[in-house]
N, C-alpha and C positions, 0 to 999 in steps of 0.2 A: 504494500500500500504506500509505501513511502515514496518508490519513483514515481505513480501515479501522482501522487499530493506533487512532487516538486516540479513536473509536467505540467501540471493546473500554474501553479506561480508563477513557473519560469516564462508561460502563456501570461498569463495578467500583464506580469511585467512586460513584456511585448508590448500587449498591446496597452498599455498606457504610454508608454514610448514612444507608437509607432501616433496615436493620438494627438499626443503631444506637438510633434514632427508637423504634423498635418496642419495644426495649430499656428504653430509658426511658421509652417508655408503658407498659409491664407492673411497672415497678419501681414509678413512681408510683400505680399503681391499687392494688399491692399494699400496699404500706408506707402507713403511717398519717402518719409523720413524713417531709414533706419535708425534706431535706439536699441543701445544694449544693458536689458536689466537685469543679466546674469544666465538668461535662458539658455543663451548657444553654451557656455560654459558646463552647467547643469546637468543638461541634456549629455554631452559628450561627458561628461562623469558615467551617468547612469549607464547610458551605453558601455564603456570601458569595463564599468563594473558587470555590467551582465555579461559581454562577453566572458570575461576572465571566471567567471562564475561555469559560465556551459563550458570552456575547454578546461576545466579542473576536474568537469567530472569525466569520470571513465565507465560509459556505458558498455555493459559486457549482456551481451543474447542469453538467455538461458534454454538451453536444452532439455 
């Protein structure tokens, strides 16, 4: 049950992420002036951290 739970989160966190993203693609297409209030920074945290998060695990098939 445990890889199933961390499949569910490691999905959330996706997609609030990928949400996220989308967010600031719509903001920046709309607005004329870029402003930086930490988002691009944030975001690429998050992301680095989930990366580093999924290649730390070692999914192995069971037989």
């Amino acid at each position: 049950m445990g890889r199933l739970r961390q499949f569910f989160r490691l999905s959330a966190l996706r997609d609030d992420l990928e949400t996220r993203l989308l967010a600031r693609e719509y903001r920046a297409l709309l607005l004329d002036d870029h402003f930086e209030d930490g988002t691009d920074r944030e975001l690429q945290s998050r992301c680095a951290e989930l990366c580093s998060e999924i290649s730390s695990r070692h999914y192995r098939h069971r037989y």
